[in-house]
KESELUM-714089 format. One record per atom (N, C-alpha, C): x, y, z. Coordinates in steps of 0.001 Angstrom, whole numbers, plus 500000, padded with zeros to 6 digits. Layout:
KESELUM-714089
XYZ
...
***
This chain:
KESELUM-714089
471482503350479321
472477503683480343
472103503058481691
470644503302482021
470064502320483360
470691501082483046
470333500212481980
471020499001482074
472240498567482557
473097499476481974
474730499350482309
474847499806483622
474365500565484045
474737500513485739
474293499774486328
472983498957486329
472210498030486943
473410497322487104
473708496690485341
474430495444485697
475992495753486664
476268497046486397
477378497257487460
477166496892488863
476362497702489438
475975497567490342
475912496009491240
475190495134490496
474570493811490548
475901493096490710
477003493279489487
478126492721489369
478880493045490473
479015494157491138
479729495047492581
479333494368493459
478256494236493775
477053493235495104
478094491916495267
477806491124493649
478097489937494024
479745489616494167
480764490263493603
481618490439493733
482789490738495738
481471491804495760
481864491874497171
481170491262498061
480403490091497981
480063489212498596
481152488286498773
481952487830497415
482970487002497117
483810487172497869
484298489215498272
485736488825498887
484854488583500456
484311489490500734
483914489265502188
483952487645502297
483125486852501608
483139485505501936
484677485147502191
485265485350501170
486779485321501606
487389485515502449
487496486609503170
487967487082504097
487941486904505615
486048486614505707
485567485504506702
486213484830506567
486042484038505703
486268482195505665
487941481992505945
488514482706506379
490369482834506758
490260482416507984
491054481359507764
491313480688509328
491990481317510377
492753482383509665
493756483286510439
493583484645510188
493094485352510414
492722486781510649
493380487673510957
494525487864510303
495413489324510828
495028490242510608
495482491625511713
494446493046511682
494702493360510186
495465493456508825
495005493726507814
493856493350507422
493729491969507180
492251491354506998
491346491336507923
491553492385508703
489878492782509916
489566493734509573
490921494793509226
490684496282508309
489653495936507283
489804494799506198
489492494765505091
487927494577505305
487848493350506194
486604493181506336
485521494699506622
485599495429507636
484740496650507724
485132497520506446
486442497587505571
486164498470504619
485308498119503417
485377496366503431
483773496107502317
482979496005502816
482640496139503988
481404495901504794
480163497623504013
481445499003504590
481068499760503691
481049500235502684
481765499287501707
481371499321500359
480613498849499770
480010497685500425
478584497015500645
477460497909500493
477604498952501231
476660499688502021
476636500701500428
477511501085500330
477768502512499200
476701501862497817
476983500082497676
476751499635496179
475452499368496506
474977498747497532
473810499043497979
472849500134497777
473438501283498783
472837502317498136
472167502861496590
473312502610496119
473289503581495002
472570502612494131
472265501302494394
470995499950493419
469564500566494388
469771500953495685
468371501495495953
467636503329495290
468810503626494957
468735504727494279
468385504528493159
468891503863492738
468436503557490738
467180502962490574
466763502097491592
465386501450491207
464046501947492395
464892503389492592
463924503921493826
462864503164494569
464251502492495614
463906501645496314
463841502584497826
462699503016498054
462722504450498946
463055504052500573
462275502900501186
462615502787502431
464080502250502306
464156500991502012
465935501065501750
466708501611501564
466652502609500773
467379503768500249
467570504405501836
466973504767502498
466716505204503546
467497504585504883
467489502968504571
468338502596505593
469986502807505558
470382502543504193
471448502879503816
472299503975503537
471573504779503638
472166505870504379
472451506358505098
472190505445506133
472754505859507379
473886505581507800
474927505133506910
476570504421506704
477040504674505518
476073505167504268
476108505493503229
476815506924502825
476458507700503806
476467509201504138
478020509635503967
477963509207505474
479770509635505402
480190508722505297
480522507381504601
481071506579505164
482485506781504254
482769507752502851
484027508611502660
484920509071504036
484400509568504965
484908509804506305
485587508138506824
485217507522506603
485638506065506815
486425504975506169
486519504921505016
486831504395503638
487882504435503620
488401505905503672
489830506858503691
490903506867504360
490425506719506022
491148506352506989
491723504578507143
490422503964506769
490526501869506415
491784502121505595
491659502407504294
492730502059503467
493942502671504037
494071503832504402
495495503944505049
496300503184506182
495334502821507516
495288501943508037
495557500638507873
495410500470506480
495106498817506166
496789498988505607
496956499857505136
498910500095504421
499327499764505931
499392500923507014
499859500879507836
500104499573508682
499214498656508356
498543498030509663
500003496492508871
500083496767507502
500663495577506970
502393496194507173
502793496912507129
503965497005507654
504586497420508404
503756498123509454
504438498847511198
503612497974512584
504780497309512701
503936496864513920
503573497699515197
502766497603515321
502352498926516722
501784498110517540
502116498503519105
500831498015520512
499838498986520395
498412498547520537
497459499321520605
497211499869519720
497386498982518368
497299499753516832
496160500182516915
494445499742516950
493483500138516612
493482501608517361
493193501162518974
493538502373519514
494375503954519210
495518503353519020
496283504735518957
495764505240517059
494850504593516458
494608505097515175
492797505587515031
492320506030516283
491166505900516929
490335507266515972
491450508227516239
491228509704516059
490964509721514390
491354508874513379
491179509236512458
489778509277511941
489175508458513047
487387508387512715
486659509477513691
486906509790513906
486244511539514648
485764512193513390
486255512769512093
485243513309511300
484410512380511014
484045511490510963
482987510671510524
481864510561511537
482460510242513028
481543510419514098
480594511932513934
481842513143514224
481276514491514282
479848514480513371
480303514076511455
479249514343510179
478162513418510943
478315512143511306
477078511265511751
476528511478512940
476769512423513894
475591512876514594
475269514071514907
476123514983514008
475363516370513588
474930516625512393
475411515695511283
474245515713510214
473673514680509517
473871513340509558
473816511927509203
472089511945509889
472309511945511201
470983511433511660
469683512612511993
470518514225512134
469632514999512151
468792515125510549
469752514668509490
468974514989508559
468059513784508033
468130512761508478
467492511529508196
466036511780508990
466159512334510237
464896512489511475
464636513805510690
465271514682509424
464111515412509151
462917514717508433
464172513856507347
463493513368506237
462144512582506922
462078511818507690
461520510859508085
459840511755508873
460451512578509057
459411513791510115
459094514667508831
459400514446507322
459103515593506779
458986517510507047
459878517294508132
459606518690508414
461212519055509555
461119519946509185
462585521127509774
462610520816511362
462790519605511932
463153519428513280
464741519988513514
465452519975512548
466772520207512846
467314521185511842
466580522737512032
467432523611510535
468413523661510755
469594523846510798
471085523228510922
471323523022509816
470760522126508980
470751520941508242
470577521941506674
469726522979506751
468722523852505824
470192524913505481
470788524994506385
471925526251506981
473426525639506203
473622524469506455
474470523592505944
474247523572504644
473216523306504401
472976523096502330
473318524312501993
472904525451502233
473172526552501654
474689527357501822
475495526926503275
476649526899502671
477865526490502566
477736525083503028
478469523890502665
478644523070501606
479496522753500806
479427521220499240
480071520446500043
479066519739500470
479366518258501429
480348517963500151
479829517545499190
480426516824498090
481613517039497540
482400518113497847
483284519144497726
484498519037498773
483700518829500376
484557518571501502
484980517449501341
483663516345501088
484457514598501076
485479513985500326
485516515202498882
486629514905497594
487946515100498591
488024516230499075
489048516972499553
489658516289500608
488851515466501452
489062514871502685
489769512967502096
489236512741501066
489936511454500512
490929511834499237
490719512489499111
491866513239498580
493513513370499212
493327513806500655
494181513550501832
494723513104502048
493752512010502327
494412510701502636
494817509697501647
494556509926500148
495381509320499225
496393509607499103
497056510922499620
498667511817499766
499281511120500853
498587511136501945
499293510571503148
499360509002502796
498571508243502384
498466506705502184
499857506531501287
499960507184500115
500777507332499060
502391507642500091
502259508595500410
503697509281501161
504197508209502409
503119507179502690
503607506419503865
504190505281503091
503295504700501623
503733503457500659
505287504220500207
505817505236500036
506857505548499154
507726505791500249
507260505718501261
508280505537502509
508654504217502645
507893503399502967
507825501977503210
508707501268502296
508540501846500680
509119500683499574
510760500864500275
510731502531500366
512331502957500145
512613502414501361
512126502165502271
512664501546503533
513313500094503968
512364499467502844
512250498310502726
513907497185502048
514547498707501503
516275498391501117
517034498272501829
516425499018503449
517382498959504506
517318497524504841
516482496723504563
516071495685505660
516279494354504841
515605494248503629
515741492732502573
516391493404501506
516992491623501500
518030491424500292
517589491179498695
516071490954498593
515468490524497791
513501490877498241
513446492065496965
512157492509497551
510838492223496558
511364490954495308
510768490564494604
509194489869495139
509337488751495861
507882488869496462
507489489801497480
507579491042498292
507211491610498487
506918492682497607
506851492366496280
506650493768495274
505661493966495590
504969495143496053
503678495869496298
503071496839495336
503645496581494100
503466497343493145
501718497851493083
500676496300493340
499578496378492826
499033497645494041
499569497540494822
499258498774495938
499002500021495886
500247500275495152
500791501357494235
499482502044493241
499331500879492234
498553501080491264
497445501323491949
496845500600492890
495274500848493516
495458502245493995
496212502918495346
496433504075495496
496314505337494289
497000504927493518
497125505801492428
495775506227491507
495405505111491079
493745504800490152
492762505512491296
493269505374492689
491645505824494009
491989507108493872
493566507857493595
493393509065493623
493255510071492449
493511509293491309
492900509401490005
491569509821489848
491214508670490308
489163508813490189
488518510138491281
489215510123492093
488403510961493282
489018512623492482
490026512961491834
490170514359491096
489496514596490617
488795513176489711
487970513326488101
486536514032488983
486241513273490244
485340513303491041
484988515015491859
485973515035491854
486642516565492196
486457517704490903
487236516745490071
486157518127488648
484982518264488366
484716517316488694
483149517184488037
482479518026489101
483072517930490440
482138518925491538
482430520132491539
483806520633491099
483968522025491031
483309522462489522
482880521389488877
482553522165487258
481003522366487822
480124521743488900
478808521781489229
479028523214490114
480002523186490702
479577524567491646
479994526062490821
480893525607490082
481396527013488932
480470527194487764
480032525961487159
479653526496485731
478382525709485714
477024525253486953
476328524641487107
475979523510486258
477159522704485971
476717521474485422
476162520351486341
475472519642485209
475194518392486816
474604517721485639
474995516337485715
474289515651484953
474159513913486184
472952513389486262
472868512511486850
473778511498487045
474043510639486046
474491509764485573
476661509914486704
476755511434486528
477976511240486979
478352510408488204
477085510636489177
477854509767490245
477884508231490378
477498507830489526
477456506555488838
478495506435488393
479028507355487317
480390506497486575
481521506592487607
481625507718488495
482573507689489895
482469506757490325
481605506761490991
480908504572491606
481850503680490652
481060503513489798
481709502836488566
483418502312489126
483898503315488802
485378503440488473
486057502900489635
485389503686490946
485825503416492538
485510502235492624
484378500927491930
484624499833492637
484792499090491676
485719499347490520
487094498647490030
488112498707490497
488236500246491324
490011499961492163
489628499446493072
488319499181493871
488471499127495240
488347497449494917
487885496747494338
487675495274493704
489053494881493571
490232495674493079
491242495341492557
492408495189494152
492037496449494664
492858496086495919
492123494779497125
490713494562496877
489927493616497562
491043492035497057
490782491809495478
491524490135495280
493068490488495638
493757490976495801
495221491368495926
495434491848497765
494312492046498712
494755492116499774
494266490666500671
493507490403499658
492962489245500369
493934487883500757
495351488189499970
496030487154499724
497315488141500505
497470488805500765
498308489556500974
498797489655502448
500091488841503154
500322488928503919
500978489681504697
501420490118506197
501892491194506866
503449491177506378
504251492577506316
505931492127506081
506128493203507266
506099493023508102
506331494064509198
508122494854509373
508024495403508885
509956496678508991
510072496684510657
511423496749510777
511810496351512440
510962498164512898
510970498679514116
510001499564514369
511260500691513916
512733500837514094
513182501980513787
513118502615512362
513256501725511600
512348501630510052
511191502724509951
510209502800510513
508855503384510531
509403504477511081
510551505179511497
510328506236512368
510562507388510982
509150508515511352
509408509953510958
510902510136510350
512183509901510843
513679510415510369
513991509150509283
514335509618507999
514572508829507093
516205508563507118
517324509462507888
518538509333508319
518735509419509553
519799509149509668
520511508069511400
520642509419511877
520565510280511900
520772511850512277
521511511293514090
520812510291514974
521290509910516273
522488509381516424
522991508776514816
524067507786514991
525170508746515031
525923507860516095
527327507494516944
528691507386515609
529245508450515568
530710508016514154
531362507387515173
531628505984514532
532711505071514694
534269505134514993
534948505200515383
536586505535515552
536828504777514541
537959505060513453
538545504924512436
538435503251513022
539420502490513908
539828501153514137
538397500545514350
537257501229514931
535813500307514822
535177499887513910
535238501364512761
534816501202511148
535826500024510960
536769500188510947
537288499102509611
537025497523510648
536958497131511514
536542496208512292
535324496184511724
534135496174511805
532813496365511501
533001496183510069
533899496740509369
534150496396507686
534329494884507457
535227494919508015
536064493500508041
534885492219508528
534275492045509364
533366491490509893
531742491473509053
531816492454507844
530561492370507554
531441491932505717
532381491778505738
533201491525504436
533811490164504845
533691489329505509
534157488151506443
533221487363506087
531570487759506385
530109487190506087
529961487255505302
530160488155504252
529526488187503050
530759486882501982
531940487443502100
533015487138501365
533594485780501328
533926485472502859
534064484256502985
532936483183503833
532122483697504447
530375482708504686
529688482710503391
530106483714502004
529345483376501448
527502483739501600
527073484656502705
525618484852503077
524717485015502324
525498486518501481
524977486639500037
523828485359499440
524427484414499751
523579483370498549
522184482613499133
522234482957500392
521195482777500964
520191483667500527
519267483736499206
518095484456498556
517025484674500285
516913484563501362
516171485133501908
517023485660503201
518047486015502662
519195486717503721
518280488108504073
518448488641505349
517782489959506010
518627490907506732
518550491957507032
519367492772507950
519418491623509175
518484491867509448
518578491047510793
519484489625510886
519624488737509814
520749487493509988
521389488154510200
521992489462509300
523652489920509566
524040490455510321
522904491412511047
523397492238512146
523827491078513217
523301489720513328
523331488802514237
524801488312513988
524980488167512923
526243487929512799
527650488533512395
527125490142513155
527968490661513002
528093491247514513
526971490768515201
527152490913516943
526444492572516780
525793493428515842
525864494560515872
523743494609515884
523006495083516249
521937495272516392
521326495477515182
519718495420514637
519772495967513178
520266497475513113
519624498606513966
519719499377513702
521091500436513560
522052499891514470
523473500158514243
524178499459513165
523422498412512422
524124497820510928
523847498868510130
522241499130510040
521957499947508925
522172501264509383
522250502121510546
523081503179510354
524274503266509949
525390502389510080
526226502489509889
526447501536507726
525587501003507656
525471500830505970
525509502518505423
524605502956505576
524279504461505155
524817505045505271
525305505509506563
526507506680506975
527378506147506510
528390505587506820
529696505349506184
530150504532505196
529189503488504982
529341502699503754
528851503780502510
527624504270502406
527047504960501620
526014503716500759
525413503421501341
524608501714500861
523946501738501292
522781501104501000
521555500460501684
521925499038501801
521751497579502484
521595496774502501
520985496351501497
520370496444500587
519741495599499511
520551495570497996
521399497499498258
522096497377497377
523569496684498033
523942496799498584
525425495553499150
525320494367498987
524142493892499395
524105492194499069
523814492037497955
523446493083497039
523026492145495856
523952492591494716
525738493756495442
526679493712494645
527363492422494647
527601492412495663
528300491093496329
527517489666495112
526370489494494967
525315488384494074
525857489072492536
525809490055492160
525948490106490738
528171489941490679
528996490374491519
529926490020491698
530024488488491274
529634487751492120
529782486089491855
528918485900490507
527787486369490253
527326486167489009
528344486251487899
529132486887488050
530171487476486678
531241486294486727
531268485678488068
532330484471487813
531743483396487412
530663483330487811
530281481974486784
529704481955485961
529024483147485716
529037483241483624
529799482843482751
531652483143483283
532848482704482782
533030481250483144
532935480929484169
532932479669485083
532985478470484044
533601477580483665
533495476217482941
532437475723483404
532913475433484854
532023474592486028
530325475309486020
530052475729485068
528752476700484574
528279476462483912
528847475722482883
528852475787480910
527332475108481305
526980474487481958
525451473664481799
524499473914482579
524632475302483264
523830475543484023
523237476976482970
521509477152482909
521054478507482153
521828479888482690
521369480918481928
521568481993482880
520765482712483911
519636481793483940
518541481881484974
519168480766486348
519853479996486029
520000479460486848
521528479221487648
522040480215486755
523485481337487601
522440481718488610
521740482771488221
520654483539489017
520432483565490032
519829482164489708
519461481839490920
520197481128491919
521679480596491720
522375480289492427
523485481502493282
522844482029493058
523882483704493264
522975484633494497
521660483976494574
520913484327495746
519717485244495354
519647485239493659
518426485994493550
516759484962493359
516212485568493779
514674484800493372
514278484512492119
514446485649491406
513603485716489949
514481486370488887
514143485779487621
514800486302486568
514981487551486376
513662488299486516
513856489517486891
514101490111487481
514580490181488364
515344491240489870
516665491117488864
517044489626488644
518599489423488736
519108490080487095
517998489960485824
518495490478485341
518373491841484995
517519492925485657
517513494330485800
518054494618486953
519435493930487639
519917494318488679
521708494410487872
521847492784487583
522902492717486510
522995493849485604
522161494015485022
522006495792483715
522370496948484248
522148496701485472
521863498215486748
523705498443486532
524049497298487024
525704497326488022
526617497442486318
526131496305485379
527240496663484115
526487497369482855
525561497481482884
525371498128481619
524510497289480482
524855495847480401
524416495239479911
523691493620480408
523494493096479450
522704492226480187
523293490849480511
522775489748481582
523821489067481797
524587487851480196
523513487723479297
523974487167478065
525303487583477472
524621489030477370
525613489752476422
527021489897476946
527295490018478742
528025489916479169
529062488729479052
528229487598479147
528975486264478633
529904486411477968
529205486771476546
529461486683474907
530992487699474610
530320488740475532
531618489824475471
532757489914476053
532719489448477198
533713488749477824
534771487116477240
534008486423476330
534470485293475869
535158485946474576
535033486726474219
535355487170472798
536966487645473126
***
């Protein structure tokens, strides 16, 4: 079993050498990838650790703990941050996100370093520390505390996707799915992490080896969101997007003659400009060309249309799709490449979007229609 963690371990080291090298070596440094950098910096520190632990490597062991400790207090807040940081643009982002590292400060200089200056002094300079063991589960608080913030990280990504309809017409390369999955697997592992500590404090189990396979597990997701953020660029949502209210609750009802003006004008662009087919069409072209701001387009998509923008433009795309399936002027073009002339990116959006609106798929549609 030593073996297999060694080589974990060893494999973790060099691995996160790889992305860090990566991440340095970026000619362009956006605050996601500055996030990233300090969150392997302490994951560095964690895989570190836990190879000076296994081959009781005692003074080292020793240094590394001193970031090693809490650095769960730290980890937790990076990754949410690092969501945040890729799709809300903020002034004074680091700043105004300052507070989320206060428990980590508080644990590191009321118990990080008092208990290190015991260890080091062999002797009770700081009982505090003696008072705390007996009735605190550090191990217990830190589950609970990244635990947290996998809810909040999670509740801000399932905000973001759904938000993300108000704004693009096509959200195929922005699929953030792998995001998803990393979130999900970090909060997976940290429960298992969580049983295993409530089964030690209820039914005194403890077997060594466990915090190893936690390790283990945590730096396969955290490896997995490392090659996938490393490449991963900012898609920033206009700022009313990000706000707390998921409905226009502020918006202004239209006078009957404004709605249908505003109809007419956004059925003008689509219908006869044709916009639709522009595959990287945005709220923002249309609101421009509809003289209307984003945020009074998409209040008024929602409220009175009853639509999101992603679903309108891409009725309008499977609409024209259905004419040139029939289309002569078609007969030699695939049905991937209707598709893609209709303003979608990928085979897939267009044909689990086509299925969505008729039922079936765009082939079968052909076939059934020609019959």
């Amino acid at each position: 079993m030593k073996l297999v963690v060694d080589f974990i371990l060893i494999t973790g080291i060099l691995l996160n050498l790889v992305i860090l090298t990566g991440l340095i070596r970026l000619k362009t440094k956006k605050l996601p990838q500055q996030i990233l950098i300090v969150f392997w910096l302490f994951v560095l520190v964690n895989i570190l650790h836990s190879y000076t632990a296994l081959h009781n490597l005692r003074n080292i062991n020793r240094v590394t703990f001193i970031l090693e400790d809490g650095s769960r207090f730290v980890i937790a807040p990076l990754i949410y941050m690092y969501i945040k940081s890729i799709f809300l643009r903020q002034n004074n982002f680091l700043r105004g996100n300052l507070k989320h590292f206060i428990p980590f400060l508080l644990y590191f200089i009321l118990y990080t370093i008092p208990r290190l200056i015991n260890i080091y002094s062999e002797s009770e300079v700081f009982s505090h520390i003696a008072f705390i063991h007996q009735s605190i589960n550090m191990p217990l608080i830190k589950d609970v505390f990244v635990l947290g913030y996998c809810m909040i990280s999670l509740q801000l990504f399932y905000k973001v996707k759904r938000n993300m309809k108000q704004h693009y017409s096509d959200i195929k390369e922005k699929d953030l799915s792998w995001l998803q999955i990393f979130l999900l697997s970090m909060t997976a592992v940290i429960l298992v992490d969580l049983m295993i500590t409530l089964s030690e404090i209820f039914f005194d189990y403890n077997v060594l080896w466990d915090d190893f396979i936690t390790l283990t597990f945590l730096i396969i997701a955290m490896f997995y969101l490392g090659f996938n953020g490393l490449k991963q660029s900012t898609i920033y949502l206009p700022n009313f997007l990000g706000d707390t209210l998921s409905k226009y609750s502020s918006y202004s009802v239209l006078q009957p003659s404004e709605s249908d003006a505003l109809r007419s004008k956004i059925d003008n662009c689509l219908q006869q400009e044709a916009m639709y087919l522009d595959p990287d069409l945005t709220l923002r072209l249309l609101a421009e060309s509809t003289a209307k701001s984003e945020r009074q387009l998409s209040a008024f998509l929602n409220n009175e249309m009853q639509l999101s923008f992603y679903d309108l433009i891409n009725s309008y795309r499977i609409e024209e799709a259905k004419k040139r399936l029939l289309s002569k002027a078609y007969d030699n073009h695939t049905i991937e490449g209707i598709g893609y002339s209709c303003g979608f990116k990928s085979r897939s959006s267009f044909f689990k979007l086509f299925k969505k609106n008729t039922g079936i798929s765009p082939s079968a549609y052909k076939k059934s229609m020609q019959h």
